[in-house]
SEVO-820857 format. One line per field, with one value per atom (N, C-alpha, C): residue number from 0; residue in one letter; atom name; x, y, z. Coordinates in steps of 0.02 Angstrom, whole numbers, plus 50000, padded with zeros to 5 digits. Example, Ala and Ser with C-alpha at 12.3 -4.5 7.8 and 13.67 -1.06 7.14 Angstrom:
2
resi	[0_0_0_1_1_1] .
resn	[a_a_a_s_s_s] .
name	[N_CA_C_N_CA_C] .
u	[50660_50615_50660_50642_50684_50645] .
v	[49716_49775_49835_49888_49947_50002] .
w	[50390_50390_50390_50354_50357_50394] .
//
This chain:
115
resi	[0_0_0_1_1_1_2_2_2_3_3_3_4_4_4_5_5_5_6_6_6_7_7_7_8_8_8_9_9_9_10_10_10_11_11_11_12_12_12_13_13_13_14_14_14_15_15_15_16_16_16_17_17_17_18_18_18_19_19_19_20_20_20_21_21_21_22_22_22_23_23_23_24_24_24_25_25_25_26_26_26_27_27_27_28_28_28_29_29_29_30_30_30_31_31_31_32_32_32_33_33_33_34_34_34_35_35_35_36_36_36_37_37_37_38_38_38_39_39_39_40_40_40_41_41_41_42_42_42_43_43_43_44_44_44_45_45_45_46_46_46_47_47_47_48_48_48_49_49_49_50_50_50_51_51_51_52_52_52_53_53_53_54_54_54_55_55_55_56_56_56_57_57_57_58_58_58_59_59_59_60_60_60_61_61_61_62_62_62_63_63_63_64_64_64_65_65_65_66_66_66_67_67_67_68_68_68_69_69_69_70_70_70_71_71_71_72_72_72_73_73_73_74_74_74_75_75_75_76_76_76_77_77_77_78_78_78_79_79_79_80_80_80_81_81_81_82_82_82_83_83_83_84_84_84_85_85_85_86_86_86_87_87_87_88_88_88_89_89_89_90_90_90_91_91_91_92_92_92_93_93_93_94_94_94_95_95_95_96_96_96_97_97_97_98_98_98_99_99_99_100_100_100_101_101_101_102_102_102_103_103_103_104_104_104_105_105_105_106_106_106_107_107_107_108_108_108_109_109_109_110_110_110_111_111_111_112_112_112_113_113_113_114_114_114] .
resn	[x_x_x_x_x_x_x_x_x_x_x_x_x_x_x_x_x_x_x_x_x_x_x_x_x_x_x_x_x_x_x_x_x_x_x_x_x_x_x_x_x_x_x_x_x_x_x_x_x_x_x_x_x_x_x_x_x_x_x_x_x_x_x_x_x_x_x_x_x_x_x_x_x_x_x_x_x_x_x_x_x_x_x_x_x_x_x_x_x_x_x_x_x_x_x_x_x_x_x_x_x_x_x_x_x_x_x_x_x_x_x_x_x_x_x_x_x_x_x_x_x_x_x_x_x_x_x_x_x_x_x_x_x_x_x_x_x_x_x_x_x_x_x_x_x_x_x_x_x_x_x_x_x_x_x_x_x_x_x_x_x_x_x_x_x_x_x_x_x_x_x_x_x_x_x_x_x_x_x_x_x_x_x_x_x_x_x_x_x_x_x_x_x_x_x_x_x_x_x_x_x_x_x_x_x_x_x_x_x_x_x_x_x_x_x_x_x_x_x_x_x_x_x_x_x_x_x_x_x_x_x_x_x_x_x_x_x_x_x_x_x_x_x_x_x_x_x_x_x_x_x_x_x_x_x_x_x_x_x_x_x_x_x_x_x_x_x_x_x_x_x_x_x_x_x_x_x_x_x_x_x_x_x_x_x_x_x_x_x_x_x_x_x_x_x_x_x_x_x_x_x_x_x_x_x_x_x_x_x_x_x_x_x_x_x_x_x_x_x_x_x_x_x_x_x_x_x_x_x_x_x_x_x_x_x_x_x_x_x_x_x_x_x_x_x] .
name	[N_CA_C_N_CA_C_N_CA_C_N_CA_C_N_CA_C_N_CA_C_N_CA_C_N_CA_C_N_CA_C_N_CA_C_N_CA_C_N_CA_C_N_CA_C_N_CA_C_N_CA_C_N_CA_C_N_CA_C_N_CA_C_N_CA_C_N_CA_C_N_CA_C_N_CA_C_N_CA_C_N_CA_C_N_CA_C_N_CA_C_N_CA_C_N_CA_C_N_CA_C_N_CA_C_N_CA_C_N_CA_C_N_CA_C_N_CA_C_N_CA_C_N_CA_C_N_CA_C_N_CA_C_N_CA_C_N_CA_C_N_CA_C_N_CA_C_N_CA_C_N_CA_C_N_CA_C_N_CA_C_N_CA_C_N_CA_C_N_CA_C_N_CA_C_N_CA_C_N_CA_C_N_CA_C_N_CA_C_N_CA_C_N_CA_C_N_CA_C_N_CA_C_N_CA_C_N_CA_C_N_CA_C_N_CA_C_N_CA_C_N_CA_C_N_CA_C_N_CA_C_N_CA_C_N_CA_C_N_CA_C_N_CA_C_N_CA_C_N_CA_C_N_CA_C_N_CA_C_N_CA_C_N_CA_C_N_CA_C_N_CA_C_N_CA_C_N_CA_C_N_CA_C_N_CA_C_N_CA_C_N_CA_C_N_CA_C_N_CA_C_N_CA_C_N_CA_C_N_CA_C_N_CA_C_N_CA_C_N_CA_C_N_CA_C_N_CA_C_N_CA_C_N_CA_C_N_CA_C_N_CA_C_N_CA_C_N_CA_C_N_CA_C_N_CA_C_N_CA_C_N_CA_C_N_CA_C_N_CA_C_N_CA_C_N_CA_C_N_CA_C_N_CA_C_N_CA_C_N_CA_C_N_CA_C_N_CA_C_N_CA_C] .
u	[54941_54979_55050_55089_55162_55204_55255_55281_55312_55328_55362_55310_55255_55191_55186_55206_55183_55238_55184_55251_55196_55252_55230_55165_55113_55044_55011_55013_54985_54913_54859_54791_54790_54786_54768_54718_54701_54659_54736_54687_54725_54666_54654_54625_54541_54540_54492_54459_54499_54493_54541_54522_54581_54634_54706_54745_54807_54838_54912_54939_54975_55049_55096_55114_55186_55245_55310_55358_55351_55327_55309_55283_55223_55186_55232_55264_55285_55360_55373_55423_55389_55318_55283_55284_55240_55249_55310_55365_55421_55458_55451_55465_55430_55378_55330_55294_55272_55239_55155_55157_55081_55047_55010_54954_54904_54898_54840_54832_54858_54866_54826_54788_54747_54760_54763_54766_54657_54659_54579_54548_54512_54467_54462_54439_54451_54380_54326_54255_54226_54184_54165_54166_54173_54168_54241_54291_54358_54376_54325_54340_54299_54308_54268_54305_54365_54386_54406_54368_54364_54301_54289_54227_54211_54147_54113_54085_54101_54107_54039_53974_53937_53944_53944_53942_54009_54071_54110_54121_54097_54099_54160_54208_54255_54243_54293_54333_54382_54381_54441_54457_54517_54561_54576_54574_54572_54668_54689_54763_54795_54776_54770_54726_54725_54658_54670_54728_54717_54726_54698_54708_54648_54589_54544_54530_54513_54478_54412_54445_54379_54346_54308_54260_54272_54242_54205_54270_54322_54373_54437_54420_54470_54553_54539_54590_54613_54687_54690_54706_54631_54654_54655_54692_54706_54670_54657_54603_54540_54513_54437_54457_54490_54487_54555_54625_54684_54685_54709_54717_54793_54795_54864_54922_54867_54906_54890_54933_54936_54916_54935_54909_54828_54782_54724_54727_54705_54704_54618_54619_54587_54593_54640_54654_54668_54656_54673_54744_54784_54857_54878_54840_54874_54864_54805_54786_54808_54830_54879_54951_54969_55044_55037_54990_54980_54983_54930_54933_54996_55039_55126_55154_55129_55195_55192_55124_55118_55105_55092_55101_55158_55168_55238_55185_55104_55111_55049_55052_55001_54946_54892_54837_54786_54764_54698_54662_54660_54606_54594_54501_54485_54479_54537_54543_54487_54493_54470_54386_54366_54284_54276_54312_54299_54349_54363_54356_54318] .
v	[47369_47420_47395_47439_47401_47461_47433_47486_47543_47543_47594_47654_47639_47690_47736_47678_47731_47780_47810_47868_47862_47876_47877_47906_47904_47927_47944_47883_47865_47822_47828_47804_47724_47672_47619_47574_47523_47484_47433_47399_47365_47316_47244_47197_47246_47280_47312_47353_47397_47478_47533_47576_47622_47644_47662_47667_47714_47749_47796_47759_47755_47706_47745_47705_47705_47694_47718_47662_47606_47547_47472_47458_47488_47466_47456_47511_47532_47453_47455_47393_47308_47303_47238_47247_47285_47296_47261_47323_47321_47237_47206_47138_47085_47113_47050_47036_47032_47027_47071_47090_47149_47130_47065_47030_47062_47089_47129_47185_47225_47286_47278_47334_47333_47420_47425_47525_47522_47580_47619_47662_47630_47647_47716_47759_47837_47827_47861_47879_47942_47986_48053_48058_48021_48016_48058_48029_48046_48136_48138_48215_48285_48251_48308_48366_48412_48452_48457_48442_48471_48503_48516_48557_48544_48508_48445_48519_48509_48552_48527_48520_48487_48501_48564_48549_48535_48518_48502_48407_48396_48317_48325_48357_48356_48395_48374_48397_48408_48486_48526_48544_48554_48575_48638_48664_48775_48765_48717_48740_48690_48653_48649_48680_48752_48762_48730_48714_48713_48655_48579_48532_48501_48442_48443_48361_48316_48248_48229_48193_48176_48100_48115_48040_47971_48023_47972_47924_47952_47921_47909_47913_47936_47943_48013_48048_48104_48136_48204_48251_48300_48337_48438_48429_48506_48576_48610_48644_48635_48575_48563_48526_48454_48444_48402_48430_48396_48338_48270_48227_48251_48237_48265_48205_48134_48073_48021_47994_47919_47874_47855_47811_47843_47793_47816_47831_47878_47898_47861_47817_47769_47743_47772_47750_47829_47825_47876_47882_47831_47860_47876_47870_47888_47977_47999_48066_48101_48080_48097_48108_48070_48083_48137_48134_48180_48247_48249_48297_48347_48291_48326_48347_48301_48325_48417_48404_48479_48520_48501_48582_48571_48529_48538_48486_48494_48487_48414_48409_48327_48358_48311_48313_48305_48360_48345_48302_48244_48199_48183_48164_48133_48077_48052_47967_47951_48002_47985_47978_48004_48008_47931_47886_47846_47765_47766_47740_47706] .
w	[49936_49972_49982_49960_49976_50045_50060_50130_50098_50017_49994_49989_50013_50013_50053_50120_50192_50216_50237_50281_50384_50404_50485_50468_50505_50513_50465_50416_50354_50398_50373_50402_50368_50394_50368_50430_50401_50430_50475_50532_50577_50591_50584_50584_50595_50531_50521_50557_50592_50629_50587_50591_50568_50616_50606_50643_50624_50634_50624_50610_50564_50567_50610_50636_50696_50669_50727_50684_50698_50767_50763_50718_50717_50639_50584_50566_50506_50504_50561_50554_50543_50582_50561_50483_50454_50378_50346_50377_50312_50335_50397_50414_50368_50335_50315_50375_50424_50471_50458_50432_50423_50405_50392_50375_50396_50423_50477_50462_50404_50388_50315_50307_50238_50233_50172_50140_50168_50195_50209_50153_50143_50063_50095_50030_50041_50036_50091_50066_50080_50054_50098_50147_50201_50281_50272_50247_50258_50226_50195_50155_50191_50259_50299_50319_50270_50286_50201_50162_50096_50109_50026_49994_49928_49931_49873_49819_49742_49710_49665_49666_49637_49549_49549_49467_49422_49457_49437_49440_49530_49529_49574_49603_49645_49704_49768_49818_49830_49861_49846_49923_49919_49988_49996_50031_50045_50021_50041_50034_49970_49931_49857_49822_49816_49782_49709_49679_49606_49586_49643_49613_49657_49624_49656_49665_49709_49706_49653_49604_49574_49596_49622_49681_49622_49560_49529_49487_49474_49422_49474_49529_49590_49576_49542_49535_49546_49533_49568_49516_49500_49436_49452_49397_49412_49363_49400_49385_49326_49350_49339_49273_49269_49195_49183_49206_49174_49211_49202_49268_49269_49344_49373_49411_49406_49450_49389_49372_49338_49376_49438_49487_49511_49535_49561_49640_49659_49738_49761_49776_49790_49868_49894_49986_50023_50084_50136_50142_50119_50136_50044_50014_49960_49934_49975_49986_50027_50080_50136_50100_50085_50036_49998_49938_49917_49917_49970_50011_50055_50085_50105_50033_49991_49933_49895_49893_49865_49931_49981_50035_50091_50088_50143_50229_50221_50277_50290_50337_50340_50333_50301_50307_50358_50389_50462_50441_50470_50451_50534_50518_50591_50581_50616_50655_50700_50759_50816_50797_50738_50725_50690_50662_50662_50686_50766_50842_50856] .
//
């Protein structure tokens, strides 16, 4: 994970809890100070405001409809088939980004469900 990744209330681990990035946070990071900071593996727990597409193998977002999570190659492809990311979306903040870039708005994710 590098700091050119995060954006404020990007989800990462904090001596292994999950946590918002802040701006303190976000300044331990970009200080070199963030030893304590790990990217949060993306797992179905986290895709609880998608919709698991069984015969395709993806999860899809009501407000991307035309680009979908594939679990298995963890990538972001667009309508059922093209890959759409060269990089793998493999972390919670890398789906979160994602996510702002094509709708303008953050991604609801529940933090507080896993506290």
């Amino acid at each position: 994970m590098f700091a050119n990744e995060l954006r404020l209330g990007n989800i990462l681990l904090e001596a292994g809890k999950p946590v918002a990035l802040d701006a303190p946070r976000l300044i331990s990071i970009l200080s070199g100070d963030g030893k304590e900071y790990a990217p949060m593996p993306l797992t179905e727990e986290w895709l609880s405001g998608a919709t698991y597409n069984p015969l395709e193998h993806e999860f899809t977002f009501p407000q991307l409809s035309q680009w979908a999570l594939d679990p298995e190659y963890k990538e972001i492809v667009f309508n059922g088939g093209y890959i759409a990311t060269s990089a793998p979306v493999e972390f919670v903040h890398q789906l979160q980004n994602f996510f702002f870039v094509m709708t303008g708005e953050e991604l609801p994710l529940p933090l507080e469900s896993f506290q």
